[in-house]
C-alpha positions as CSV (number, residue, x, y, z in Angstrom):
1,X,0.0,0.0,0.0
2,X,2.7,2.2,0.7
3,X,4.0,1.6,-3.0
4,X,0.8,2.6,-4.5
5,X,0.9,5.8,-2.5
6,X,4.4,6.6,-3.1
7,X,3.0,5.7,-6.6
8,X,0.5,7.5,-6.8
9,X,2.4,10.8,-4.8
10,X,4.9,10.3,-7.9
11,X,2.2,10.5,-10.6
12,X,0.5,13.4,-9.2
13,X,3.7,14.9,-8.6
14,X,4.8,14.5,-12.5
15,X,1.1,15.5,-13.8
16,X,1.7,18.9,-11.2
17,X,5.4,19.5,-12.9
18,X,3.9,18.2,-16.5
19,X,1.2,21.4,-15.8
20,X,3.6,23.8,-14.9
21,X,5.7,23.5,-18.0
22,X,3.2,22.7,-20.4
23,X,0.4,24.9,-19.4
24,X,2.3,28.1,-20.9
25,X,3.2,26.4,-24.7
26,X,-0.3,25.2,-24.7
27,X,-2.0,28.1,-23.9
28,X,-0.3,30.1,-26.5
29,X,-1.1,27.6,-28.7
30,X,-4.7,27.3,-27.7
31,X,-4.7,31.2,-28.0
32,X,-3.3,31.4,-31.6
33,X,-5.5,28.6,-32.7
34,X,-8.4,30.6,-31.8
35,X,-7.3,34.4,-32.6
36,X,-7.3,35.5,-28.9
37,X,-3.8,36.7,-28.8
38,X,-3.9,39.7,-31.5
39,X,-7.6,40.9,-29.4
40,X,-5.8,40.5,-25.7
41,X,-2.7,42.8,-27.9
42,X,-5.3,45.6,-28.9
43,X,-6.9,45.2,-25.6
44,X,-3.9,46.0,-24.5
45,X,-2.9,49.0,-26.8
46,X,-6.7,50.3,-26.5
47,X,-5.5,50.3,-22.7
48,X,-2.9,52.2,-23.3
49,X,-3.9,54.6,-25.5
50,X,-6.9,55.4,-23.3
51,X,-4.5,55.8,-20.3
52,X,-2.4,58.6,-22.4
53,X,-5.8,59.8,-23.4
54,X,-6.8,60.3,-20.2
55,X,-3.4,62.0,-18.9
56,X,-3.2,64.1,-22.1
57,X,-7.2,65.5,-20.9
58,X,-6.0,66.1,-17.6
59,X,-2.9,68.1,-18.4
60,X,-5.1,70.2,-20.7
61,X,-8.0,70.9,-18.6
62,X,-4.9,72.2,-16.2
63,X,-3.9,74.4,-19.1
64,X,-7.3,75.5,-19.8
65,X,-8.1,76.4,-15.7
66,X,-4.5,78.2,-15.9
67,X,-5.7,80.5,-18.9
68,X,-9.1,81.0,-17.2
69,X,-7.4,82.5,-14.1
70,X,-5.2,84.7,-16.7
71,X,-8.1,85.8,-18.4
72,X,-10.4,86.6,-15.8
73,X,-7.4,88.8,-14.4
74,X,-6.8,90.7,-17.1
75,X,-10.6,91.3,-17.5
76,X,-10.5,92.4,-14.1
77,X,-7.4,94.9,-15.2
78,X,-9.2,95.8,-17.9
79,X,-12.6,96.4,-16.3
80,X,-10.9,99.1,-13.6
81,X,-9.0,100.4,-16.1
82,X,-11.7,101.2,-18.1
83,X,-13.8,102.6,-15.3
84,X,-10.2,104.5,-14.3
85,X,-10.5,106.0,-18.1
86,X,-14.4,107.0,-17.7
87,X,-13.8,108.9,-14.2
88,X,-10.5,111.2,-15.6
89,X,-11.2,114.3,-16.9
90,X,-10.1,115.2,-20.3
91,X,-7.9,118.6,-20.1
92,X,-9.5,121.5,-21.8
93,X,-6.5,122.9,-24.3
94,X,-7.3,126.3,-25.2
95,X,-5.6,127.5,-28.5
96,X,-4.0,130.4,-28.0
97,X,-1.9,132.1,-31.3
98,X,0.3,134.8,-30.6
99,X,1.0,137.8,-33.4
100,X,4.1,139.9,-32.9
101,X,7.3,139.9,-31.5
102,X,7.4,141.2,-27.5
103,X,9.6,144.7,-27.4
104,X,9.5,146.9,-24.9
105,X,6.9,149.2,-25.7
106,X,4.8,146.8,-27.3
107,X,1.2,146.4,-25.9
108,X,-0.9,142.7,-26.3
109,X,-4.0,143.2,-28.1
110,X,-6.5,140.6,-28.0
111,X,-8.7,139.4,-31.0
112,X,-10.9,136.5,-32.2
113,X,-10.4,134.7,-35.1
114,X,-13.5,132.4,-36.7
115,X,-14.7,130.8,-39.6
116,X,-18.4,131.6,-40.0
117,X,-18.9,129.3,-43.3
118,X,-17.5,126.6,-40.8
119,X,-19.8,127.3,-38.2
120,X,-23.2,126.8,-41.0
121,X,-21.5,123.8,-41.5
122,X,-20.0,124.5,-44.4
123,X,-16.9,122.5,-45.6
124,X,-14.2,124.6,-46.6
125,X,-11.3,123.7,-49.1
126,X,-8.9,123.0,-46.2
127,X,-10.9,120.2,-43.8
128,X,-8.1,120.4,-40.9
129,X,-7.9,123.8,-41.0
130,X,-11.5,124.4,-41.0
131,X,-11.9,122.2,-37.9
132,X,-9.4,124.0,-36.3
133,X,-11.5,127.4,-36.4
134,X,-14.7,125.5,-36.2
135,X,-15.0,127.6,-33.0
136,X,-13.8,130.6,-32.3
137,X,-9.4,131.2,-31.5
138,X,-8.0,133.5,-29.8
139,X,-5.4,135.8,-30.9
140,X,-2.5,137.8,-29.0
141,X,-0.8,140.6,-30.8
142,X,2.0,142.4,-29.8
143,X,2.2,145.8,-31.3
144,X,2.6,149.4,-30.1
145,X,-0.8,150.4,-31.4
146,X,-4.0,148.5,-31.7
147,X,-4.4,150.1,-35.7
148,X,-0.7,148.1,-36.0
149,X,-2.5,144.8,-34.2
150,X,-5.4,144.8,-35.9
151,X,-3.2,145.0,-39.7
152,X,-0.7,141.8,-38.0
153,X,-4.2,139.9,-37.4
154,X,-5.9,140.5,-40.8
155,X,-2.8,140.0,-42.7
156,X,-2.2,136.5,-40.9
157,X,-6.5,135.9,-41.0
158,X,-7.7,137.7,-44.6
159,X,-11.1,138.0,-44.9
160,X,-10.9,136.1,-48.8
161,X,-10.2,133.2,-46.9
162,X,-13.5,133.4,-45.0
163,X,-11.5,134.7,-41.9
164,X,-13.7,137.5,-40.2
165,X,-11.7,139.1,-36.9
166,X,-13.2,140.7,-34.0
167,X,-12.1,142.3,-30.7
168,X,-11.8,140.2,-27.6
169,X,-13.9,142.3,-25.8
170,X,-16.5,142.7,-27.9
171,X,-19.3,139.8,-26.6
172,X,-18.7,136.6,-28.8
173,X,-22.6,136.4,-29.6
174,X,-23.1,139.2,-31.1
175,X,-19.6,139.5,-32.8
176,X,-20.2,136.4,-33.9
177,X,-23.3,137.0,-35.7
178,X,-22.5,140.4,-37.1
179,X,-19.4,138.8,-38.4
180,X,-21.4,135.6,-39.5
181,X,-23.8,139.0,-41.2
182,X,-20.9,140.2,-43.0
183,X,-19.5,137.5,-44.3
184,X,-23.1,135.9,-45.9
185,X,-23.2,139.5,-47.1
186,X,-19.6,139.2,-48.7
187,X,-20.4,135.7,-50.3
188,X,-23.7,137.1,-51.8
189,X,-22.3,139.6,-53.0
190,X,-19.5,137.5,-54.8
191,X,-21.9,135.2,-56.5
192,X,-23.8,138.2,-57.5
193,X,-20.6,139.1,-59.5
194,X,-19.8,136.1,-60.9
């Protein structure tokens, strides 16, 4: 009896090793027989790929959150920025030409110079300069008498070029409409000519 367990220990024993180094040559054979070997190999690659997939989503949405922040910042910059803009006040220039040259002796005389064709809104010849006196300039003339003044300003300002000059002290709104007067008057006349 104890042959035919030592027997039977020995068989079991050579069907357990017989297993071991069989099993792996017939399961690859069973597997290429059958076509399971290239499926478990793009199992494996879909595996993989899905993996990097997944990292490669991950790193972006990262990216993407990062640029978010960015963006919403400079928003933010550009939001009190803008609002910084709205509350300044722009500076009021006021275009001053001066006549003359200063000598002792000299006095300033003060005129103002407009365009009254400008003011109908009427375009000129010259657009930039007509913008320029599409309200009324002031001029400062040095000379020694206001008869000298008043020749420097209409020289610079003639009259042909729709230039009409009056004293600084006169009141703007009614210089401004004699001179608007006289210079309708001057055109009319000119057509009438023509």
């Amino acid at each position: 009896m104890t042959i035919a367990f030592l027997f039977i220990f020995l068989l079991c024993l050579f069907g357990l090793v017989a297993s071991l180094v069989l099993a792996k040559p017939i399961e690859r054979l069973l597997t290429e027989r059958s076509g399971i070997s290239e499926q478990s190999e793009q199992i494996a690659a879909a595996r993989t790929a899905l993996v990097a997939a997944q990292a490669e989503r991950t790193q972006l949405e990262r990216q993407v959150s990062v640029l978010d922040a960015r963006l919403s910042d400079v928003e933010r910059r550009s939001q009190v920025l803008k609002q910084r803009l709205n509350q300044m006040v722009a500076p009021e220039w006021d275009l001053i030409f001066e006549l003359g040259i200063v000598e002792p002796g000299y006095e300033p005389f003060e005129y103002n110079v407009a365009r009254p064709n400008v003011l109908a809104n009427q375009l000129g010849i010259r657009p930039a300069e007509d913008a320029l006196y599409a309200a009324p300039r002031r001029v400062h003339c040095w000379a020694r008498t206001e008869q000298a003044a008043s020749a420097l300003v209409v020289g610079r300002f003639p009259s042909h070029d729709g230039f009409v000059i009056y004293p600084a002290d006169r009141p703007q709104s009614n210089a401004l409409a004699i001179a608007q007067a006289q210079h309708k008057a001057e055109h009319d006349a000119a057509a009438a000519h023509a």
